[in-house]
C-alpha positions as CSV (number, residue, x, y, z in Angstrom):
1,X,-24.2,1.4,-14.5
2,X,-25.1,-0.4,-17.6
3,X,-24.5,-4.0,-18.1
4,X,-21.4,-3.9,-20.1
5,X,-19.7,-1.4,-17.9
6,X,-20.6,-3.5,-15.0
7,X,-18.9,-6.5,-16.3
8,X,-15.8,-4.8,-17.1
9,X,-15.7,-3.1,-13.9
10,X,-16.2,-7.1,-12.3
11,X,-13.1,-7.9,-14.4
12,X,-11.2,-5.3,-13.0
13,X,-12.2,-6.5,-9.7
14,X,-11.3,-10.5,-9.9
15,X,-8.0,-9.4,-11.6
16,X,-7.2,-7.2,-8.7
17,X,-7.6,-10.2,-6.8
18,X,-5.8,-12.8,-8.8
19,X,-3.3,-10.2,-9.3
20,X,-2.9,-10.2,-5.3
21,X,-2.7,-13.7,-5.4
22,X,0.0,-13.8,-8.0
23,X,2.3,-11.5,-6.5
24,X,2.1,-12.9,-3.3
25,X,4.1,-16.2,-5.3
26,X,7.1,-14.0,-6.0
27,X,7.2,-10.7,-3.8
28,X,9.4,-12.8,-1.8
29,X,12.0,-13.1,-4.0
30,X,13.5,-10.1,-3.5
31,X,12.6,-9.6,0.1
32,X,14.1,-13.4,0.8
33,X,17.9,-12.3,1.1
34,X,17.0,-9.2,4.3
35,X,14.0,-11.6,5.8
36,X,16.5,-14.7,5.6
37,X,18.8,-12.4,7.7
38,X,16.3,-10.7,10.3
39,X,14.4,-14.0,11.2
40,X,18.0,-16.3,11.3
41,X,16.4,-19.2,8.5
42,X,18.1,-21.6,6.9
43,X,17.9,-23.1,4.0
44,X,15.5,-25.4,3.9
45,X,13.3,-23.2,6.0
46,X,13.6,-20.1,3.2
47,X,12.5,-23.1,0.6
48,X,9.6,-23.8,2.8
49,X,8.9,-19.6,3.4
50,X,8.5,-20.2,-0.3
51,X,6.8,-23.3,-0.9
52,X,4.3,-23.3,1.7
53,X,1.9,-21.5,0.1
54,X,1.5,-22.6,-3.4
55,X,1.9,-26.1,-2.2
56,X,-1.2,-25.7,0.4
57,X,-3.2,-23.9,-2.5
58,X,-2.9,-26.7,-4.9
59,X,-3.9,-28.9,-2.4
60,X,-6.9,-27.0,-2.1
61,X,-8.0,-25.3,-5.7
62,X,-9.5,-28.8,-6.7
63,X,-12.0,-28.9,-3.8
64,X,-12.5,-24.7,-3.7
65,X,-13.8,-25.1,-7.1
66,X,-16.3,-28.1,-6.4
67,X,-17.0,-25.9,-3.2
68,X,-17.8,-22.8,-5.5
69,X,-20.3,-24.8,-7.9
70,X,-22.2,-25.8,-5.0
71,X,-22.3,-22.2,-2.0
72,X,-21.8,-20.2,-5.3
73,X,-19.1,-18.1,-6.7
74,X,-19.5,-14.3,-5.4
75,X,-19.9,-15.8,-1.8
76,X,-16.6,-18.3,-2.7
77,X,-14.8,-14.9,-3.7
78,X,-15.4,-12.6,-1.2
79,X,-14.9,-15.3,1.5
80,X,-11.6,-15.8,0.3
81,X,-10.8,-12.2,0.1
82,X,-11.6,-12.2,3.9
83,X,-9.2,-15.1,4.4
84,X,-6.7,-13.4,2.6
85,X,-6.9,-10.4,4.5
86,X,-6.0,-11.5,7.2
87,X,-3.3,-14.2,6.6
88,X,-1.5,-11.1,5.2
89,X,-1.7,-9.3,8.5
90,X,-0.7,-12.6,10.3
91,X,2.5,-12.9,7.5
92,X,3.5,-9.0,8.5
93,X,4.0,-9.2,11.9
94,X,5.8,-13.3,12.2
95,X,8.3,-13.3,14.7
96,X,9.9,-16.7,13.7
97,X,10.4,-18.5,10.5
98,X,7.7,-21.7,12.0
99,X,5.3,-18.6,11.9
100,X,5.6,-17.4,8.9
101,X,5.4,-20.4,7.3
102,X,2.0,-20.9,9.0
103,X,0.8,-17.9,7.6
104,X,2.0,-18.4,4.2
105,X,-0.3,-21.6,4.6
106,X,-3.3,-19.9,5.9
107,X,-3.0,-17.1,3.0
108,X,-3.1,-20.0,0.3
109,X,-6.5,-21.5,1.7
110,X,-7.9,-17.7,1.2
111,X,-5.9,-17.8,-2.1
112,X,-7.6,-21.1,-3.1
113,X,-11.0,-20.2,-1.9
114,X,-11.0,-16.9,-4.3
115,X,-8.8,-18.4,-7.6
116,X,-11.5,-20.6,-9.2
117,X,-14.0,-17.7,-8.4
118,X,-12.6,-15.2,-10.4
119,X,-12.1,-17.0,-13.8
120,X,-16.2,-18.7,-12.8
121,X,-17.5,-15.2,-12.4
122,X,-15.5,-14.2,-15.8
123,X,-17.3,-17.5,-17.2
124,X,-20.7,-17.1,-15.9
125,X,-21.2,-12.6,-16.8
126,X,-19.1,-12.9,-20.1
127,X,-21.7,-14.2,-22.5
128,X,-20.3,-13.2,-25.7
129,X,-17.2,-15.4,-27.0
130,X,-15.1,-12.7,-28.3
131,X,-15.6,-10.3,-25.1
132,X,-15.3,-13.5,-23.0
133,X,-12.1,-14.5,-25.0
134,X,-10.6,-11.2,-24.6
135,X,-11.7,-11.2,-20.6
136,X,-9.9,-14.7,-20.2
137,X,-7.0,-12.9,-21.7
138,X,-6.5,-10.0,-19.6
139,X,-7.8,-12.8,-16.6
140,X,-4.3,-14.9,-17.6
141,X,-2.4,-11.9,-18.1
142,X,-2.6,-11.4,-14.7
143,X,-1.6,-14.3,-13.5
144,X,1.8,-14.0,-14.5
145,X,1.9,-10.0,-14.3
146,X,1.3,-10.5,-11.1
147,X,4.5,-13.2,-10.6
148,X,6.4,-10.9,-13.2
149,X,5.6,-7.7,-10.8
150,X,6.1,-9.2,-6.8
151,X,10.1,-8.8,-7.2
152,X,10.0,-5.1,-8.2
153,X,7.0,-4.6,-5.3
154,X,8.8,-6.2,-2.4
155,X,11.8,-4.5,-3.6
156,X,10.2,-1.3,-3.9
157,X,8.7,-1.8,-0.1
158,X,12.3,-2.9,1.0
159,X,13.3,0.7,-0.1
160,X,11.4,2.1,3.2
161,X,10.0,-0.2,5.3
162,X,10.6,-3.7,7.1
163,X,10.3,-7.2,5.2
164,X,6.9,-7.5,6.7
165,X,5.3,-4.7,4.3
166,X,5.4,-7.0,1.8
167,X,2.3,-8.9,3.0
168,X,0.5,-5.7,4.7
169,X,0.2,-3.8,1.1
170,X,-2.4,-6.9,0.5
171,X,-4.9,-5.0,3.0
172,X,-5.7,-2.1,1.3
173,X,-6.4,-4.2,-1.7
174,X,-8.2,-6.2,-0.2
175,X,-10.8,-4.1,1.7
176,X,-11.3,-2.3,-2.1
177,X,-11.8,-5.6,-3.8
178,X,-14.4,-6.5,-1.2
179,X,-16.3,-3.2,-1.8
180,X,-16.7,-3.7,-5.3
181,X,-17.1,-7.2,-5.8
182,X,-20.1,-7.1,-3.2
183,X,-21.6,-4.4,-5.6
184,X,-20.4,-5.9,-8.8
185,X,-20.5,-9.6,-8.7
186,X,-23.7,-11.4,-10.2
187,X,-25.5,-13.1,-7.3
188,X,-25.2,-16.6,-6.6
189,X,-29.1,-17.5,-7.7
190,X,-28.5,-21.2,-7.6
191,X,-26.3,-23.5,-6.2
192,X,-25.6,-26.8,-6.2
193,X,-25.8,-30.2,-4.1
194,X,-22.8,-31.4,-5.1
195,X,-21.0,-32.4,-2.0
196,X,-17.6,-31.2,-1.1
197,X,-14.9,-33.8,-0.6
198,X,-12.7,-32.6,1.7
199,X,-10.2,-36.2,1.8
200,X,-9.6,-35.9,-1.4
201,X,-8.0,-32.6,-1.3
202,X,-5.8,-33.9,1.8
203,X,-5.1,-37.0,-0.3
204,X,-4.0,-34.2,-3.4
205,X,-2.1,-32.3,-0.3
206,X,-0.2,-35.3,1.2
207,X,0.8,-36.5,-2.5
208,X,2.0,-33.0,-3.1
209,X,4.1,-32.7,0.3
210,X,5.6,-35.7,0.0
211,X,6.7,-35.5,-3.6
212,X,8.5,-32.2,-2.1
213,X,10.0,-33.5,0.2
214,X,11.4,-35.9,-2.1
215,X,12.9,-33.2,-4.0
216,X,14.2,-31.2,-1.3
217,X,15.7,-34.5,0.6
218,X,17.2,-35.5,-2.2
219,X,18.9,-32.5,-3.3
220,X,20.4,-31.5,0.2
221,X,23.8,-32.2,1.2
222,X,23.8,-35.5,3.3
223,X,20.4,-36.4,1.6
224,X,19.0,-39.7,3.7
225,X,17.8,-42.0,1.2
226,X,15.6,-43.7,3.5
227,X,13.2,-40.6,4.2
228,X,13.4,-40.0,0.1
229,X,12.1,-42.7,-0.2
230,X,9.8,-42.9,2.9
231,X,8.0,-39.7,1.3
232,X,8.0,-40.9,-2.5
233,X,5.7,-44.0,-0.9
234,X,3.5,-41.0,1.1
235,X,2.9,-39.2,-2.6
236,X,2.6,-41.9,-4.6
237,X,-0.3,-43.1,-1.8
238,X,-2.0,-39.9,-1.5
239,X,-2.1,-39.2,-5.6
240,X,-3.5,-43.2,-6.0
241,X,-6.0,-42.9,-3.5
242,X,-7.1,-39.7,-5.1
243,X,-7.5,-41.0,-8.5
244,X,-9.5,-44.4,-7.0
245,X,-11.7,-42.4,-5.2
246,X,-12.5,-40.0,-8.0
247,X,-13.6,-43.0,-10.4
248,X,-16.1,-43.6,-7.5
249,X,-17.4,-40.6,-6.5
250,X,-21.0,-39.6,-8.2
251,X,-19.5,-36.2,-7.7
252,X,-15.6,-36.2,-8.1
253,X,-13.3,-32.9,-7.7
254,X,-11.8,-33.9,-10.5
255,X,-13.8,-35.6,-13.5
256,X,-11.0,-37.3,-15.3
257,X,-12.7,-37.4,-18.3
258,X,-11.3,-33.4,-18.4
259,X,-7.8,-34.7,-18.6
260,X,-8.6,-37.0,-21.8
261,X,-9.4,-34.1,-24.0
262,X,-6.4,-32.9,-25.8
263,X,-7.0,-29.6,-26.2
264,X,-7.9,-29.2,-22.4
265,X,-4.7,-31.4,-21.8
266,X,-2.4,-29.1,-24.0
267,X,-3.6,-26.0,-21.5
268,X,-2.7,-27.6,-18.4
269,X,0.7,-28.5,-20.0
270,X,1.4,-25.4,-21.2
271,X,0.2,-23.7,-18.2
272,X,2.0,-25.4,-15.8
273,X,5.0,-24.7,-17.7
274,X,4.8,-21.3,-18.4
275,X,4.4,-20.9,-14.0
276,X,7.3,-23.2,-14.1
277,X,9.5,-21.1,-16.0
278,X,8.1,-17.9,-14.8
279,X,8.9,-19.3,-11.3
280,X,12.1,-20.5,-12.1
281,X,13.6,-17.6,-13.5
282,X,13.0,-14.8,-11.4
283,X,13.6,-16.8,-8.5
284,X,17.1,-17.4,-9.1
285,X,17.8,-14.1,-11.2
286,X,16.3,-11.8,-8.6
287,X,18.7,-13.9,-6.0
288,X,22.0,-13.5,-8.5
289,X,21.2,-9.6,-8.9
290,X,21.1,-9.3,-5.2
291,X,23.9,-11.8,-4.0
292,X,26.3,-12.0,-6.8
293,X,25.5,-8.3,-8.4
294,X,25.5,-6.1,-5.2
295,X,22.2,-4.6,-6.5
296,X,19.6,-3.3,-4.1
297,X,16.1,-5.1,-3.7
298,X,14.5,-2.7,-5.6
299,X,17.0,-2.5,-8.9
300,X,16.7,-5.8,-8.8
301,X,13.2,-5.8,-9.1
302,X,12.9,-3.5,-11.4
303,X,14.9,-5.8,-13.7
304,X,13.2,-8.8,-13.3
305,X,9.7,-6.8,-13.3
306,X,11.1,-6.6,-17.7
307,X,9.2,-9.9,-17.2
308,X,6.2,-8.9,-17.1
309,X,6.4,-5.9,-19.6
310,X,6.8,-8.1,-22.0
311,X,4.1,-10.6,-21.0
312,X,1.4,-8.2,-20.1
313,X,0.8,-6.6,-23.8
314,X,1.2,-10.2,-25.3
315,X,-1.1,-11.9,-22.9
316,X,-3.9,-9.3,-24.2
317,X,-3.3,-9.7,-27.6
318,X,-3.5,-13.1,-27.9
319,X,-7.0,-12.9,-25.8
320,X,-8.0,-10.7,-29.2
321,X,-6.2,-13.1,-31.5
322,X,-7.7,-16.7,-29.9
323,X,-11.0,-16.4,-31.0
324,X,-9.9,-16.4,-34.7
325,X,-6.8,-18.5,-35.0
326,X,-7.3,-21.2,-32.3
327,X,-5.3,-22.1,-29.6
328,X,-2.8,-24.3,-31.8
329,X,-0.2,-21.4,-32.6
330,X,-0.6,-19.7,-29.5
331,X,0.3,-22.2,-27.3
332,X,3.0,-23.6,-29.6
333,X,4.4,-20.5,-30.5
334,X,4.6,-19.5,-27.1
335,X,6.2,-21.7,-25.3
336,X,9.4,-21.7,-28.1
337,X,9.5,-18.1,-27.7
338,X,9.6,-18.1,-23.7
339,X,12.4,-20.6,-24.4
340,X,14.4,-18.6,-26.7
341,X,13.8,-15.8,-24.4
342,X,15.2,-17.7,-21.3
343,X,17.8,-18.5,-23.6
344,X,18.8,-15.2,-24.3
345,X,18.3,-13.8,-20.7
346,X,21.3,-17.1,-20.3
347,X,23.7,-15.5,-22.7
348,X,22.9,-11.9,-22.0
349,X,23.6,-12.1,-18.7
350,X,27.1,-10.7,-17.6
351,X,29.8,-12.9,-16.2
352,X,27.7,-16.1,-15.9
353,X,28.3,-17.5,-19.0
354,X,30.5,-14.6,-21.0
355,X,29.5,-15.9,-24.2
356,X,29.0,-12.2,-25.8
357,X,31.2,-9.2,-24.7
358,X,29.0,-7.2,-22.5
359,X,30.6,-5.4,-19.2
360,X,29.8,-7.3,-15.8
361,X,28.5,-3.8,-14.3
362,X,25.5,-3.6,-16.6
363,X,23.0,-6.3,-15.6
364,X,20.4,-4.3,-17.6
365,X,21.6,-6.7,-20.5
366,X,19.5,-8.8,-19.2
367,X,16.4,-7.0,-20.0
368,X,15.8,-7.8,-23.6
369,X,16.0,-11.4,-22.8
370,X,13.8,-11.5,-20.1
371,X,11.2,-9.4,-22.3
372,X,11.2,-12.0,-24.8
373,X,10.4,-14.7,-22.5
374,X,7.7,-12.9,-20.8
375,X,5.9,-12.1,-24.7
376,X,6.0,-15.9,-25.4
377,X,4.4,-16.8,-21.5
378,X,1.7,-14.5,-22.3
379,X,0.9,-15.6,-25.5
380,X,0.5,-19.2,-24.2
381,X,-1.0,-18.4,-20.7
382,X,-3.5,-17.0,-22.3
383,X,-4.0,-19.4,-24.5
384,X,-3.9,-22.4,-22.7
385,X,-6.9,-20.7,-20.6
386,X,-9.1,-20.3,-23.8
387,X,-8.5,-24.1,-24.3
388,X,-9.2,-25.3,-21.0
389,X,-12.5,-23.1,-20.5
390,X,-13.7,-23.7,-24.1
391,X,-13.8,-26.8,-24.2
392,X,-14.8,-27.9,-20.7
393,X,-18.7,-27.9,-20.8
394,X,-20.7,-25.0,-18.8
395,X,-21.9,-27.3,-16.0
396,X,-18.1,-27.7,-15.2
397,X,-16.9,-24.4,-15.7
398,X,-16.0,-24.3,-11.5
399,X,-13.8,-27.8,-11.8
400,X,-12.0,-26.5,-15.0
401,X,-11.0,-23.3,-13.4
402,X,-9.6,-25.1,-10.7
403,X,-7.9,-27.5,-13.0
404,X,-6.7,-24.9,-14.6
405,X,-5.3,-22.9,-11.5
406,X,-3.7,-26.2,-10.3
407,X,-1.7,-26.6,-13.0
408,X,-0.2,-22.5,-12.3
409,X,0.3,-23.7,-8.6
410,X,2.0,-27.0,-9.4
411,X,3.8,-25.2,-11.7
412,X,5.0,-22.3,-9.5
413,X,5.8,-25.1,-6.8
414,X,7.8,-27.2,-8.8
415,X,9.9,-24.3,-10.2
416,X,10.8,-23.2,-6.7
417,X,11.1,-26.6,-5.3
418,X,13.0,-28.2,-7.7
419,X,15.1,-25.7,-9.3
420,X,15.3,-23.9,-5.9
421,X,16.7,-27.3,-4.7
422,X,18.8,-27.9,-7.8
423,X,20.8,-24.4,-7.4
424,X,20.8,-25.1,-3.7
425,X,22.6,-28.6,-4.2
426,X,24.8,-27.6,-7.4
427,X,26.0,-24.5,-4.6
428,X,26.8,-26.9,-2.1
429,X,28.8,-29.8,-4.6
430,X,30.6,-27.1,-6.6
431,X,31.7,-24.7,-4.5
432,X,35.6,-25.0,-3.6
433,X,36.3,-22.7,-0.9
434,X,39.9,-21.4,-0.1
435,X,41.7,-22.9,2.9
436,X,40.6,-21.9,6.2
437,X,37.1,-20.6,5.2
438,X,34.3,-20.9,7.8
439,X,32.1,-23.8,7.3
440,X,28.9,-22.3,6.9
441,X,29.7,-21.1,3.9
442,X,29.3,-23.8,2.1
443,X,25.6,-24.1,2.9
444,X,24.3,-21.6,0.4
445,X,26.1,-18.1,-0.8
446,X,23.7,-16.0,1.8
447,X,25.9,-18.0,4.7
448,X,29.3,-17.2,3.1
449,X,28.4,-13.7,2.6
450,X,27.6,-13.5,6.2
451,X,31.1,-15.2,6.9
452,X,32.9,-13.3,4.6
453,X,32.2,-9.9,7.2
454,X,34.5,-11.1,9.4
455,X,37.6,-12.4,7.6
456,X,40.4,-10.0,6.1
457,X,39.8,-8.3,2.5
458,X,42.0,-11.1,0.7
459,X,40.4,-13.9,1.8
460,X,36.9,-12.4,2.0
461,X,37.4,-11.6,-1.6
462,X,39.3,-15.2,-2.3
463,X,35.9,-16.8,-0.8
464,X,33.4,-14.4,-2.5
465,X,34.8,-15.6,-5.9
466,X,34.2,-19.5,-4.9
467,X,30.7,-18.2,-3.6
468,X,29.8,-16.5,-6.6
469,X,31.5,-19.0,-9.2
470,X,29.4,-22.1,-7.7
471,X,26.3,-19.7,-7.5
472,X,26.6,-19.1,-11.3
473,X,26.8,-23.1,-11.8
474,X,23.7,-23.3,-10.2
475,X,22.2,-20.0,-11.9
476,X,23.3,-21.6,-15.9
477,X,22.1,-25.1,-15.2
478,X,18.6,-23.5,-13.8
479,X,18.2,-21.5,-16.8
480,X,19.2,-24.7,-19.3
481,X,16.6,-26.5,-17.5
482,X,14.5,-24.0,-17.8
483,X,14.7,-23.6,-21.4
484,X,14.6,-27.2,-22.1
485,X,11.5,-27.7,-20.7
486,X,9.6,-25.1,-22.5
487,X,10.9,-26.0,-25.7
488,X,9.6,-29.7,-24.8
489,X,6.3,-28.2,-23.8
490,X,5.8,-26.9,-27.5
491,X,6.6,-30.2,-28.9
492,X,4.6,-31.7,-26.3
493,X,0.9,-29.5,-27.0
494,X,1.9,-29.5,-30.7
495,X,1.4,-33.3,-31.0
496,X,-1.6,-33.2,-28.1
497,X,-3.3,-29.9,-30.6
498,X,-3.2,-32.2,-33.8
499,X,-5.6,-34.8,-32.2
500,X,-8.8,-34.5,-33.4
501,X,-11.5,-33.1,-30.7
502,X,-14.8,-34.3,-28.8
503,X,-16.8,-32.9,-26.6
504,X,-16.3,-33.8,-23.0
505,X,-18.8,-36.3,-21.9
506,X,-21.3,-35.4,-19.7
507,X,-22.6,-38.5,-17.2
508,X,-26.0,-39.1,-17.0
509,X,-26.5,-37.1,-13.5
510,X,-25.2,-33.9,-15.1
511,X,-27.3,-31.2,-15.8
512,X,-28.0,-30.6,-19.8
């Protein structure tokens, strides 16, 4: 195999794997209503189903990264694949929400020990700009492809077999991607003695979980103030300890001096973002097509999977387009678009906010809303990865990538956790169930469709409609947010783009 093949064959590899990664962030949206039911959670512990696992990898993406720069990425890469093997086993077969949340946990370590490694190996074979431009593309493409594409999966799975093929499909893949990046991937000739600091990622960790704890506390009914505030003090220690010990590491995770330049700034902004959105959307539209439509897993997958057929061809484009124009109008022009697109998906959808005439039985009018938003999220994921990796010099290319990869995860986290919350507490103030209605149903709309089995058709259907009326409070105030913050996000990286650029300084102990 000659050398160019090879590396395009090695892209097709660490996509598979980021693409595994990525879809294991949404498949469970759409698998969350039956595996709610079949393992008796509630809601906090669905939240945590959720959140474990992109909270745990942001914890660790920082450190894997340093980790990678000093045992090497192939070996980083295929370790994780290992990992991530079998936590997906593990994740098929839990018996009890407490387990699967501790193997959502151990799939993001395997998850955060193969991320930076696929967009280093990207960094280290590409050595021509405009192939390694369009790589990066296709690279962050997949990335929210792979969000776009777990609804439609795990409904598609749902179709035949229990909740817990949602994880097992990862093995297959797995063993594959093992094969061929053992054959593919350059080999780790050097490494480095950069020591790996494993407090600091717990410090990042513990400033992560307690910031969503915050959230979650805060937005539950009969939200103690005392532990909001117990865990606001646990973040805020872990992320100041973090940053302290970073200025006096010889070696940090993070050099800070990353987060100074603009253009590398604008990309973790409009990164993050983009996840947020992304995360955002199709967590709460895949739960309305389910709970409030009467759709099946898999039509409402299908829908929400519009997501990433509009995001896939734009992502790949703008990987041919960066190299010319920048990342300036990318970026900028991205974000507004996802917003307009999230927007429309708003107004398009039927019966939520009936602001154009469509009929409530087609949710397909959702489609050409949510294709919109997913051209603009590819236009600026990709983007924001050609200005994080360009402009972050080689001898950092493992800490960028992680930088880079934190901001999707916090991103991903914080579109579950706090819009997740949000709809969950704008359910639980708004609803106004008729008199006589069983309690639990004003915990969340899975609970009062439960209830509603056993009441008679006129009050079943009297406390769907409260159900699904405080539901769609939730659902429009979600999306507003939503769209807000990505229009913010392109004012935000327009002003941070129009700063004029250095090059990030390299300390003295860095290698020229």
């Amino acid at each position: 195999m000659n050398g160019s093949a090879r590396r395009w064959w090695l892209l097709v590899t660490v996509s598979a794997g980021l693409l595994l990664i990525s879809l294991d962030m949404s498949v469970l949206y759409t698998a969350l209503p039956r595996l709610t039911e079949d393992l008796g959670a509630d809601a906090s512990q669905k939240l945590w189903i959720i959140n474990a696992y992109p909270l745990v990898m942001a914890g660790l993406l920082l450190g894997a990264g340093t980790l990678g720069d000093r045992v090497g990425h192939k070996r980083m890469f295929l370790t994780g694949l290992v990992l991530f093997g079998a936590a997906s086993a593990l994740a098929a077969f839990a018996a009890t929400p407490a387990l699967l949340i501790g193997a959502r946990a151990f799939l993001a370590v395997g998850a955060a020990a193969m991320m930076p490694a696929t967009l280093s190996l990207i960094r280290v074979t590409f050595d021509d700009e405009r192939e390694r431009t369009m790589a990066i593309g296709v690279w962050g493409s997949m990335s929210v492809v792979g969000t776009a594409l777990g609804p439609i999966v795990g409904g598609l799975l749902l179709e035949y077999f229990w909740w817990g093929s949602v994880f097992l499909i990862n093995v297959p893949v797995v063993l594959l991607a093992l094969v061929a990046g053992a054959v593919l991937a350059p080999g780790d000739t050097h490494g480095s003695d950069k020591p790996w600091d494993l407090v600091a990622s717990l410090l990042v960790m513990a400033g992560l979980v307690g910031l969503v704890y915050a959230v979650k506390e805060a937005t539950r009914p009969g939200a103690q103030p005392l532990y909001v505030v117990a865990a606001l003090l646990v973040s805020a220690a872990g992320f100041t300890l973090f940053v302290l010990r970073q200025r006096r590491q010889t070696h940090p995770l993070l050099d800070l001096a990353l987060l100074r330049h603009p253009h590398i700034l604008s990309g973790i902004v409009a990164a993050a973002l983009a996840m947020f959105g992304t995360a955002g959307v199709q967590l709460v539209l895949a739960q309305r097509l389910q709970l409030v439509v009467g759709l099946t897993p898999l039509h409402a997958g299908v829908l929400v999977a519009a997501f990433a057929l509009g995001c896939l061809p734009a992502g790949v484009a703008a990987g041919s387009l960066a190299w010319r124009t920048g990342p300036r109008p990318l970026i900028i022009g991205g974000l507004l678009t996802a917003a307009a697109g999230v927007l429309l998906t708003l107004l398009l959808t039927p019966g939520a906010l009936p602001v154009l005439d469509v009929h409530p039985d087609h949710p397909v009018w959702v489609v050409p809303g949510l294709l919109v938003a997913g051209a603009g999220t590819g236009l600026a994921m990709t983007a924001a990865s050609a200005a994080i990796m360009g402009n972050a010099p080689a001898h950092r290319a493992g800490m960028a990538a992680s930088v880079e990869e934190v901001s999707y995860e916090l991103g991903s986290l914080f579109g579950v956790a706090v819009l997740g919350s949000a709809l969950t507490s704008l359910y639980t103030n708004t609803v106004r169930l008729p008199e006589g209605s069983p309690a639990v149903a004003k915990d969340s709309l899975d609970q009062a469709l439960t209830a509603s089995g056993g009441l008679p058709e006129d009050r079943a259907r009297g406390l769907l409609d409260a159900a699904h009326s405080a539901f769609d409070n939730g659902y429009v105030a979600v999306l507003l947010v939503v769209t807000a913050a990505l229009a913010i996000g392109g004012a935000v990286t327009a002003r941070l783009l129009a700063r004029p650029t250095a090059a990030v300084e390299q300390p003295e102990h860095a290698p020229r």
